[in-house]
N, C-alpha and C positions, 0 to 999 in steps of 0.2 A: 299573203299580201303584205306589202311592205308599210307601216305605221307610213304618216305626212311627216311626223320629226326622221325616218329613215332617207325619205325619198330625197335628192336633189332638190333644191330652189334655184331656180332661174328668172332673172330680173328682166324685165322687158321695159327699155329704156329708149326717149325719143321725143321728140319737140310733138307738138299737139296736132293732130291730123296727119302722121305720117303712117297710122295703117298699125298702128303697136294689136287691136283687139282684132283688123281682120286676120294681123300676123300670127298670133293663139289659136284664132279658128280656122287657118289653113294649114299649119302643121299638127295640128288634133285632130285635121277631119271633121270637128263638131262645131256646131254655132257655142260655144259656152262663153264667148265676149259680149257683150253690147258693140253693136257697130252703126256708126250715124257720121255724116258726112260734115256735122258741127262741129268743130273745132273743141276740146276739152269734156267729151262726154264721159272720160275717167276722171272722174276728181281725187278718186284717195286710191293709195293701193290697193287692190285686190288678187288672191291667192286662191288658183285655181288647180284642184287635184287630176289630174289626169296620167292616160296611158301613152306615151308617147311612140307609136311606130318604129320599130326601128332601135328606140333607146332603150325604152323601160318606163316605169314608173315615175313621174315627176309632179315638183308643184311649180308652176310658170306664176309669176306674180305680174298683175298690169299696173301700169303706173301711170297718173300725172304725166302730163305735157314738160319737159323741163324748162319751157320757154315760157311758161304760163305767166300773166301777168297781175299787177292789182296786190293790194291788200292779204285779199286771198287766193292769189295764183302765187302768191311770196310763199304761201303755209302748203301748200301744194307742193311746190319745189321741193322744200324742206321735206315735209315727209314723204317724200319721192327719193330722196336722197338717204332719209334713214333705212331704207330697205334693203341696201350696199350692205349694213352689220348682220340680214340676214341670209345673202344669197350664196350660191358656189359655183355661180356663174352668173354671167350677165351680157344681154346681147342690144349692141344698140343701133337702133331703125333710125335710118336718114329714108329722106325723100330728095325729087329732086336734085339729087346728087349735091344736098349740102349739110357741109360739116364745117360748123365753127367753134366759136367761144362756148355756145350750151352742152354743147359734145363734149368739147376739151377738158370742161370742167368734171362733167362727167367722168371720163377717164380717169382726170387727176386722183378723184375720190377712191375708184376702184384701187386703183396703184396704190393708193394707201392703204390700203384693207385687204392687199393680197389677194383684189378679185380677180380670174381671165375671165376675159370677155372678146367678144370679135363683132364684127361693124356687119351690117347688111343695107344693103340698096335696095329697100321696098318700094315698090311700085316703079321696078326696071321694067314694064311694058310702057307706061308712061313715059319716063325719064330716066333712058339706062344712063350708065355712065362712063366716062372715056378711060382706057387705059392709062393714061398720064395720070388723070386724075384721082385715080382707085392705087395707084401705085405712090403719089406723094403721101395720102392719108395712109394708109399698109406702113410707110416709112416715120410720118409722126408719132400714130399711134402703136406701134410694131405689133398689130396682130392684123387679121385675115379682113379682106375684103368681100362679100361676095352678094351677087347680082341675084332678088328673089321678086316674083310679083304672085300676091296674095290670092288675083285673081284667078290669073292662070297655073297657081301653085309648081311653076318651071324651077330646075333647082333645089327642090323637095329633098331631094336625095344626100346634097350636098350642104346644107342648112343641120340635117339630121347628121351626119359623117362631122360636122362643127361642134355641133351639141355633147358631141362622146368625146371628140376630141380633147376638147377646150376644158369639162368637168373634170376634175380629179377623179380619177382612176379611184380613189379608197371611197367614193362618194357610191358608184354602180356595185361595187365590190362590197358590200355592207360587210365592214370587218364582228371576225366575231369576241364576244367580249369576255370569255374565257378562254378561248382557244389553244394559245400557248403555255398557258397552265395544266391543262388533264390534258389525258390521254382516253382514246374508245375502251370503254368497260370498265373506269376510274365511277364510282363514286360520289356524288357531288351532295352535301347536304345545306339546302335552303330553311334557313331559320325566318319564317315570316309570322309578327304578333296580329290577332286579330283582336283591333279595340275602336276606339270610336269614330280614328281618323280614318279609318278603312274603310273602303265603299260596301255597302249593302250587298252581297250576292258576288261579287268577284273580286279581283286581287289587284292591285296597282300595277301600274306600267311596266316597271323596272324587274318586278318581281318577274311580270311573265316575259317579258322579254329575255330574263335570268333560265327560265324554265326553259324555252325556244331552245336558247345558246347548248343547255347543258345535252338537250337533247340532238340537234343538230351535229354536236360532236361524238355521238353515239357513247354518249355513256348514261351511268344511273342518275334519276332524281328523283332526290328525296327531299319532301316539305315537312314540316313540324311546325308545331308553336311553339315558343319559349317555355313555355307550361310544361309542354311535352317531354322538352329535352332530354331530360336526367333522365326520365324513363326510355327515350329513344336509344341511351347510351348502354343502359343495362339490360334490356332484352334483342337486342343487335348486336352480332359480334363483329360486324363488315365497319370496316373504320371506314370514314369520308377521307377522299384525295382533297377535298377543301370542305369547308364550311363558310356559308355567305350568312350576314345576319342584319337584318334591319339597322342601322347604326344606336338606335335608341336605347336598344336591347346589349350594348356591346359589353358592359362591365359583368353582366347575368350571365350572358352567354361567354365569357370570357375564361367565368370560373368552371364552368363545365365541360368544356370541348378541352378535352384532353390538348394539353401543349405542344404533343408531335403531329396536330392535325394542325393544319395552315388554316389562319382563320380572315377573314377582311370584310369589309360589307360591301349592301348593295350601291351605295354613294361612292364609296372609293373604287370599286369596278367601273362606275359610269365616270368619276372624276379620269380615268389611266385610259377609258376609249372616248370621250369627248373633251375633257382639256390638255390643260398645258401640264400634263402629270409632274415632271421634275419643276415646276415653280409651284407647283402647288404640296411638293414636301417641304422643297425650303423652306416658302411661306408660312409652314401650318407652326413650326416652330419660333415664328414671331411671337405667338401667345404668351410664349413667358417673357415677353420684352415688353408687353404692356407696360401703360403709367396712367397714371391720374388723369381723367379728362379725355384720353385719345377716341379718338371717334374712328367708330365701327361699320362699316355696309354692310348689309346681308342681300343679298340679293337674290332672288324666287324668280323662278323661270314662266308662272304663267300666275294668276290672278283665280284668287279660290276663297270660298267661306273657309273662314277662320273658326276651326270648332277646338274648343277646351283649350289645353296647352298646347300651342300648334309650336311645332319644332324650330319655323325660322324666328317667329315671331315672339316668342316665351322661353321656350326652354332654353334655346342657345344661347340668349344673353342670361337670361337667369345663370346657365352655368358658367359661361365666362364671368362673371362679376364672383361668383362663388371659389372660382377655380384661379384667380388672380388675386380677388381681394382689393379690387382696384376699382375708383368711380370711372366707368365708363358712357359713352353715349354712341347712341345704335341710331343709325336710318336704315330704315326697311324700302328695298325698292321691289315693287313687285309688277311683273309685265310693261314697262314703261323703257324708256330710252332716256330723259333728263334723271339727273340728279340735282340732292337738296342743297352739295356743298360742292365745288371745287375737290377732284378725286386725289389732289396731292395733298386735301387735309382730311385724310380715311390714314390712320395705320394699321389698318388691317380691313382684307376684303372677303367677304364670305359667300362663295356662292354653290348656289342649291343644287344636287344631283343632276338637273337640266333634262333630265326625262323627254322631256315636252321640246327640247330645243334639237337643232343640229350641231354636230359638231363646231362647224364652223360660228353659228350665233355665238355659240358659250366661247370662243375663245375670242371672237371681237367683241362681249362682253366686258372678258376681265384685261382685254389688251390695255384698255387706257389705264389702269392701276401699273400692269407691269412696265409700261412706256414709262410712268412717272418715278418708278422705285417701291411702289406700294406694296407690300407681302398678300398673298390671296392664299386661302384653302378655298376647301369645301366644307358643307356639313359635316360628313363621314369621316374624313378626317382630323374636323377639330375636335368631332366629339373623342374619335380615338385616341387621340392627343390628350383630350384633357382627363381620360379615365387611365392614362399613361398603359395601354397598350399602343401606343403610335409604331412601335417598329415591329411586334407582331401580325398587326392587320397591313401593313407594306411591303413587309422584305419579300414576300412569295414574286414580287412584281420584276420582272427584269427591266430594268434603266437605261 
């Protein structure tokens, strides 16, 4: 079963009472929306996991009325609008057959964030809508028109045939995150430390998601502690085709894994299948252009107790200040959308393996650094940077 960060997000976008929650529960087949004849009975986004007929697995997000009004139909809008930085598609419900200014604006925002999306006509048993008319909007907003009523779920087929469409291709396709590296019957050694930030009873996201991949491409896996390793190295004679290693662990594990074994961690794997990989090698080597004063983001992909030396929170700045020698200052953003400063005074952007995100978030994430000129890594990468294995834990990567 596919993780919610693997699945599709799709945005359900629409001025208030045009059928956004019956339009959830007539292509799920299940009531899982709230549906009420009141005008604005979604107030904030909500993200709903389901199985979609037809497509596969997705998470449909309801949203706010874009037309809402007041005080607090302004904070509505607004976060109705930040859910664009999480989606990979977006479909937007007119009624009535009208599209104006709240749509258009709509659209604009997508076009900026690289979203497709396509228009539907809810509630065509009501108010279908004329050829002329479906054919000027198709021509404003250049993507697909098409005629659906909720009640009568008519056009099911073809709503669904939009939805596969319209999503990227690499979205259904869950690429895999070793793949092009081994080969079936290759080897693969996972270095994962068990200490405090580890959950009780099982192993982090990334790790088993690492585990999935290696075995998915039929080959060996094998897990260790850092503890272990030197003894894994001398009662095994089977070399690893890679070794992956917690990033934290990277200078320990460095010295160990023989030099003809390709080595990278579990952050720089996720940074090469969820970001913008080649901005985030040039970036990682801003760190030695540091200066006095330059202010740092770190940015965490999801909001979590902070236990002992937590990595984005302690340790990375601790070593960057160690590892430069330079007065720095850090804003930590975790699970949030604003920032503390204007993102063209960050000289450098830091963001977290994204485990918990989609592709897409994490790369409209660090888009506004790269938009401005800003340098960004990752974790994985700075710490390898700054233990100065950086080009041993990347060259295995093809560019």
């Amino acid at each position: 079963m596919l993780m919610k960060n693997q699945r599709p997000h799709i945005g359900i976008f629409g001025r208030r009472n045009v059928g956004k929650s019956s339009f959830i529960n007539a292509i799920s087949g299940e009531d899982i929306a709230i549906v009420s004849t009141h005008a604005g009975t979604t107030t904030d986004p909500v993200s709903k996991t389901m199985e979609l007929g037809g497509a596969g697995p997705v998470v449909m997000i309801d949203t706010a009325g874009i037309d809402d009004i007041g005080d607090l139909g302004t904070k509505r809008v607004l976060a109705t609008k930040k859910v664009i930085k999480r989606i990979d598609l977006a479909i937007i419900l007119i009624a009535d057959a009208e599209f104006g200014d709240p749509e258009f604006e709509i659209v604009k925002d997508l076009e900026e964030h690289n979203v497709p999306f396509f228009i539907v006509n809810n509630k065509s048993d009501l108010s279908p809508i004329n050829d002329e008319k479906r054919k000027l909007i198709e021509l404003k907003t250049r993507t697909e028109l098409l005629s659906f009523s909720s009640v009568k779920r008519d056009n099911l087929d073809l709503v669904i045939d939009a939805i596969k469409k319209y999503t990227p291709n690499s979205i259904f396709n869950n690429p895999s995150i070793m793949g092009d590296m081994i080969k079936p019957g290759d080897s693969v050694l996972l270095i994962t430390p068990i200490d405090m930030e580890a959950p009780v009873g099982r192993m982090i996201l990334p790790q088993m998601q690492a585990v999935r991949d290696v075995l998915d491409n039929n080959c060996i896996c094998v897990l260790v502690k850092e503890s272990e390793l030197a003894q894994y190295f001398k009662t095994y004679n089977v070399k690893p085709k890679l070794a992956v290693t917690d990033s934290q662990m990277f200078k320990k594990v460095n010295e160990l894994v023989p030099a003809d074994v390709a080595l990278t961690s579990f952050s720089i794997l996720f940074a090469r299948l969820k970001g913008d990989f080649k901005k985030f090698i040039e970036g990682t080597k801003a760190i030695s252009k540091l200066k006095d004063n330059d202010n740092i983001l770190i940015l965490e992909s999801c909001s979590h107790h902070v236990i002992g030396d937590d990595i984005g929170r302690v340790k990375i700045p601790k070593w960057l200040l160690e590892f430069t020698g330079k007065k720095l200052n850090f804003d930590i953003v975790a699970g949030v959308d604003s920032l503390p400063r204007d993102i063209k005074e960050y000289s450098l952007l830091i963001q977290c393996g994204g485990c918990m995100l989609t592709r897409k978030q994490v790369l409209n994430r660090i888009k506004p650094a790269i938009d401005a000129g800003v340098p960004v890594t990752n974790y994985g990468m700075a710490i390898a940077y700054m233990n100065g294995i950086f080009e041993r834990a990347t060259k295995i990567f093809p560019i």
